[in-house]
C-alpha positions in Angstrom: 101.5 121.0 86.0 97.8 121.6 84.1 96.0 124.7 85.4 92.6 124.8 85.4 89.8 127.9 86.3 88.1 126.0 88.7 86.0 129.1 89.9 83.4 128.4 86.4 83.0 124.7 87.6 82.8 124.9 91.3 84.0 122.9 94.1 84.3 119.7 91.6 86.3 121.5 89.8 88.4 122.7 92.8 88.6 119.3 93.9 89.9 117.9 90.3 92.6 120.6 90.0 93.7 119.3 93.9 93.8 115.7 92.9 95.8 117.1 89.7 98.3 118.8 91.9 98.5 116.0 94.2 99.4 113.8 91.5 101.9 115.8 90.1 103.4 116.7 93.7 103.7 112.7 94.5 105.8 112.2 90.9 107.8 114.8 91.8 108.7 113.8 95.2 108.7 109.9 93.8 111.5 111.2 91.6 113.3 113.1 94.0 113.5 109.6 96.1 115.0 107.6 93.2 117.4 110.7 92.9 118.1 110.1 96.1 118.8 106.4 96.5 120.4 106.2 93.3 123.1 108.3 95.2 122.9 106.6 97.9 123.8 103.2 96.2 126.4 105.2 94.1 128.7 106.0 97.7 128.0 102.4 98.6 129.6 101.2 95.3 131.9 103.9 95.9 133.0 102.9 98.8 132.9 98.9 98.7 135.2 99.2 95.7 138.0 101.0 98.0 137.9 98.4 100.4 138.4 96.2 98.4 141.2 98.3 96.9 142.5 99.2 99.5 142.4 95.0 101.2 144.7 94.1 98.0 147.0 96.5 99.0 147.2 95.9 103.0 147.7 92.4 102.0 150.4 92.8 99.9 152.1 95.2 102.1 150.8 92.7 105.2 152.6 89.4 104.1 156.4 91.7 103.2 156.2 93.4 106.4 155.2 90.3 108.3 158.4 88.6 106.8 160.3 91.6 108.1 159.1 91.7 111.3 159.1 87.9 111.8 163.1 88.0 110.6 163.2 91.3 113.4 162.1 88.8 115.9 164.1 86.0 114.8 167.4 87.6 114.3 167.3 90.6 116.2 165.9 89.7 119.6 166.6 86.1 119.6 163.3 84.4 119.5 162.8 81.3 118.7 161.1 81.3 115.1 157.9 79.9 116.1 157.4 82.6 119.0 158.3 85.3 116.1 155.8 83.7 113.5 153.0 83.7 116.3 153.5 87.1 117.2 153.1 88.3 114.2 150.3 86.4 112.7 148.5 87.3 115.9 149.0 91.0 115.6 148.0 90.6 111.9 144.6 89.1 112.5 144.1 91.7 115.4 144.8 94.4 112.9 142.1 92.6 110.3 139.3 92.2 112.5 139.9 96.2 113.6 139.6 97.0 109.7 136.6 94.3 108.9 134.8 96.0 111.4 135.2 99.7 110.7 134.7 98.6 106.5 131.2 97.2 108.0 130.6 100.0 109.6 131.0 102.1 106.6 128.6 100.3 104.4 125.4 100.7 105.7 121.8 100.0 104.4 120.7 103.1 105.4 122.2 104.9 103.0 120.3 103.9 100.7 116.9 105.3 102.3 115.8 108.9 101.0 115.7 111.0 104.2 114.5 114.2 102.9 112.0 112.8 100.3 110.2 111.0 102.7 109.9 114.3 105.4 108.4 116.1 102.7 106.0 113.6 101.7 104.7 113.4 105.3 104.9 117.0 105.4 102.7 116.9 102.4 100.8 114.5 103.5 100.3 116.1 106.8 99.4 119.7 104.8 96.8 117.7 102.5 95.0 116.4 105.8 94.7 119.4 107.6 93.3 121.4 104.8 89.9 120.4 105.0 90.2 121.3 108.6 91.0 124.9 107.7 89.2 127.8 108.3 87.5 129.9 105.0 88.7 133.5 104.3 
């Protein structure tokens, strides 16, 4: 931030050292938005990558404990193997859609907007309009 002694100059001077300010308040609230979505974006990489993970893993554990449980059914209770494999592919593909839909939920676009950089530029914005409006000492 430059500082000026805008009482030898006048009001041009007063309003040059406000446009300076204003310049220098915007790049730093600019900044503070990148900050902001760059983190955003980060917990969305962040998180993407687990499900995906974490997919790789439910499928591998899906298709041994689907043999399991279709042999259960088969062996055990006495289905007939077709009844046993429909049961289970069933209950799998419930079981997917329940996870698809809470992963969606998770990664959301607006995590990626800068909440707090945006209120204080309207709140700056708000301040810089009302100050011509403002009553002298």
């Amino acid at each position: 931030m430059t500082h000026h002694n805008p009482s030898a100059a006048g009001i041009p001077a007063y309003i040059v050292a406000l446009m300076e300010e204003l310049r220098s308040l915007v790049r730093v609230e600019l900044a503070l938005a990148k900050a902001e979505m760059s983190r955003g974006a980060a917990r969305m990489a962040v998180g993407a990558v687990m499900l995906v993970v974490a997919a790789i893993f439910m499928f591998v554990a899906l298709m041994v404990l689907s043999a399991a449980a279709v042999i259960a059914l088969y062996e055990v209770l006495g289905w007939t193997l077709m009844w046993s494999v429909l049961t289970v592919g069933l209950s799998a593909l419930g079981l997917a859609v329940i996870l698809a839909l809470v992963g969606a939920h998770r990664i959301k676009p607006g995590a990626l907007v800068p909440h707090r950089a945006m209120a204080n530029l309207r709140a700056d914005l708000s301040a810089t309009t009302e100050a011509p409006h403002a009553k002298p000492y």
